[in-house]
ChimeraX commands (.cxc) that place a marker at each C-alpha (Angstrom):
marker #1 position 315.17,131.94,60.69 radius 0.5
marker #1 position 314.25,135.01,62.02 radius 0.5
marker #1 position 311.36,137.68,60.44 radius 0.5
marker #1 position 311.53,141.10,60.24 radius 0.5
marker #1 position 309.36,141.32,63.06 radius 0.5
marker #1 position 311.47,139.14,65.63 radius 0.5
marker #1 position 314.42,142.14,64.73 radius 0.5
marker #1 position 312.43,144.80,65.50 radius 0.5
marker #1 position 311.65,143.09,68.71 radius 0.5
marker #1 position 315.09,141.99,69.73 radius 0.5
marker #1 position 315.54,146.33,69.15 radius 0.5
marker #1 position 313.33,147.93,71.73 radius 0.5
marker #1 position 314.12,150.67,73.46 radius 0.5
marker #1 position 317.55,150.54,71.14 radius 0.5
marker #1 position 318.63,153.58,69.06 radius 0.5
marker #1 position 317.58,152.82,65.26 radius 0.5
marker #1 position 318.50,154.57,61.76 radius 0.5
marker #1 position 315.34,154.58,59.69 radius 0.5
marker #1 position 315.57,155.57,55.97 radius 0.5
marker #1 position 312.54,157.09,54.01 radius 0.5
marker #1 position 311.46,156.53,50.28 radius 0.5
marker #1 position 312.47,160.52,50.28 radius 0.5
marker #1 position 315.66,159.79,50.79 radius 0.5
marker #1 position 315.30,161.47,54.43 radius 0.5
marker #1 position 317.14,159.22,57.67 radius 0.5
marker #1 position 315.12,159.60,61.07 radius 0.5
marker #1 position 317.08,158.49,64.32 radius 0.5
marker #1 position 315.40,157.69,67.51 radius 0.5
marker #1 position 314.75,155.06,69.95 radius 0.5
marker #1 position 312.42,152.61,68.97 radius 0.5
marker #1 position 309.35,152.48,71.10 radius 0.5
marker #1 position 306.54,150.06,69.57 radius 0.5
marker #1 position 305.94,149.12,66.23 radius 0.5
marker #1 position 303.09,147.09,64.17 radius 0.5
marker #1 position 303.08,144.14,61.29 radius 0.5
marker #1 position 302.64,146.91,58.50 radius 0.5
marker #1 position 306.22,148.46,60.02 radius 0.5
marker #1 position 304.51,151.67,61.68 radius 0.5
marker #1 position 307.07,153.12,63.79 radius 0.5
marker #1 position 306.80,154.52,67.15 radius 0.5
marker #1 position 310.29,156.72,68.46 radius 0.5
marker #1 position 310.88,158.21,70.97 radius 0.5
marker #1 position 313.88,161.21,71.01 radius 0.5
marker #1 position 313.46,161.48,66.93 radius 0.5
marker #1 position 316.06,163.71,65.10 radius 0.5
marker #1 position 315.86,163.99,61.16 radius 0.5
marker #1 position 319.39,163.91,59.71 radius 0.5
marker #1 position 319.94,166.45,56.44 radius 0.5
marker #1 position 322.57,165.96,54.68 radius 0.5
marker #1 position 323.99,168.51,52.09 radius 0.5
marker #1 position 325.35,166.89,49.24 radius 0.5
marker #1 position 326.90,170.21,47.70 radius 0.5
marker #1 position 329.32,170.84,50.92 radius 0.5
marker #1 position 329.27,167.71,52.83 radius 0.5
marker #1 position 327.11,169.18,55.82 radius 0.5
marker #1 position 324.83,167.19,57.88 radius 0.5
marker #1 position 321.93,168.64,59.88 radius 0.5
marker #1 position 320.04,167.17,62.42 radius 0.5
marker #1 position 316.48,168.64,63.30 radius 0.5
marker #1 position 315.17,167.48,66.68 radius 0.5
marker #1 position 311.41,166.28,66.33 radius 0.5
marker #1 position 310.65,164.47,69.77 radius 0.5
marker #1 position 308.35,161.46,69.72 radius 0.5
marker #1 position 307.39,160.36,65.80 radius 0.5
marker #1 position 305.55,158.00,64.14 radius 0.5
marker #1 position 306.82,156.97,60.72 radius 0.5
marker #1 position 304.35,155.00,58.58 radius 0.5
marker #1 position 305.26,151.78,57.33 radius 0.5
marker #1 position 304.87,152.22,53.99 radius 0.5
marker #1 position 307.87,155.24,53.71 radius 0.5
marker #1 position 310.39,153.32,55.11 radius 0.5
marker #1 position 312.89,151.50,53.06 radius 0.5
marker #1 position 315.58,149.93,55.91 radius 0.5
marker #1 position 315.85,150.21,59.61 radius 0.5
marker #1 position 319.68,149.94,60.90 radius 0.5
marker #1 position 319.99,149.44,64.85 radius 0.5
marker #1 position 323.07,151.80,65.70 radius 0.5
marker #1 position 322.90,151.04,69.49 radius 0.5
marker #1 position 324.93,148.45,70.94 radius 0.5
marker #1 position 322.17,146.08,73.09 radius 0.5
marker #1 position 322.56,146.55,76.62 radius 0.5
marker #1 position 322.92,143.03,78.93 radius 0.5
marker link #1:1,2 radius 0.2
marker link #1:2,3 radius 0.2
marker link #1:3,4 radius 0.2
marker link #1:4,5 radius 0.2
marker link #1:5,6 radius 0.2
marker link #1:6,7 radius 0.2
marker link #1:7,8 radius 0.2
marker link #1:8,9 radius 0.2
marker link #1:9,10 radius 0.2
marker link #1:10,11 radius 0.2
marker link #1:11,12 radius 0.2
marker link #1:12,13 radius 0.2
marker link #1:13,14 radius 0.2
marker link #1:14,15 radius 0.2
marker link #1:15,16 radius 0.2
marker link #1:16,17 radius 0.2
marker link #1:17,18 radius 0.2
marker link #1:18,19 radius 0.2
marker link #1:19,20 radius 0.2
marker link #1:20,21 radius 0.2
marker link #1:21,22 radius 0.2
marker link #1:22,23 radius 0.2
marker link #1:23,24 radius 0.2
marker link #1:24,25 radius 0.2
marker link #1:25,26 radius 0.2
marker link #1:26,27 radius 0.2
marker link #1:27,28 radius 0.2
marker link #1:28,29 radius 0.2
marker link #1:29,30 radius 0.2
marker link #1:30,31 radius 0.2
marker link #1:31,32 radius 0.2
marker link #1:32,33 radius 0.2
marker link #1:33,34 radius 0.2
marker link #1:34,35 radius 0.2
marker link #1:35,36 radius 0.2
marker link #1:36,37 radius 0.2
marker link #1:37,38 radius 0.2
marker link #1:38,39 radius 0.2
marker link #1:39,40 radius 0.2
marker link #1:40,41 radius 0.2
marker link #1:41,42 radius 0.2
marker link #1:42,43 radius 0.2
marker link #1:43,44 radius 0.2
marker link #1:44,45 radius 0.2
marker link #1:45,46 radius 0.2
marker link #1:46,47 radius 0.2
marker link #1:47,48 radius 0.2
marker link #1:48,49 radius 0.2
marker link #1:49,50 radius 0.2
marker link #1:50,51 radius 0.2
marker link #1:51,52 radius 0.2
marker link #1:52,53 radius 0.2
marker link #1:53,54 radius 0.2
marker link #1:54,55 radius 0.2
marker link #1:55,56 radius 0.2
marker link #1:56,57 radius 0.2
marker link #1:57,58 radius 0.2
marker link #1:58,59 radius 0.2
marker link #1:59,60 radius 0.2
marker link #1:60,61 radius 0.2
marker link #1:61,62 radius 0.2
marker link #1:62,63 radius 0.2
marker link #1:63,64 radius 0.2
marker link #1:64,65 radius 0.2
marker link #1:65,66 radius 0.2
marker link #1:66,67 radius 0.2
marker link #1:67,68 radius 0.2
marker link #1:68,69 radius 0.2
marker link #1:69,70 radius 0.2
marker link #1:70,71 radius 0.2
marker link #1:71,72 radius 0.2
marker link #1:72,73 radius 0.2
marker link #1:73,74 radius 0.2
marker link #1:74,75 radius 0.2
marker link #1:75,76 radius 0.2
marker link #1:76,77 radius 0.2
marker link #1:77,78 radius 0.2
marker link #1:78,79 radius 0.2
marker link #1:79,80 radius 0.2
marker link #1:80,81 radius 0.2
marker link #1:81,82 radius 0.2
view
């Protein structure tokens, strides 16, 4: 059976969706990570949406590092390469 851990690492250098405890979705490649589920990506956006009208946002932020503790799920939306 396979651990959170062994997902992450079949996910490298794959494009992930990350969702927050505030609700907030960050998209990037994933880069390195630790057992606590600190985040390292690479080419981060932060994806707004607007409930009211429907309207989604993206704000480009580079390389991030989202703590473990904020994140709720992590979605790979990359087909693996190979």
């Amino acid at each position: 059976m396979a651990t959170p851990l062994d997902i992450l690492e079949e996910n490298l250098n794959q494009t992930i969706l990350v969702t927050l405890k505030t609700g907030t979705w960050i998209r990037g490649v994933l880069k390195s990570y630790d057992k606590y589920l600190n985040l390292v990506l690479e080419k981060g956006e932060e994806i707004i949406s607007n409930s009211e009208n429907e309207d989604i946002n993206i704000r480009k932020l580079g390389d991030v590092i989202v703590r473990g503790d904020t994140v709720v799920s992590i979605s790979a939306i990359e087909k693996k390469k190979g």
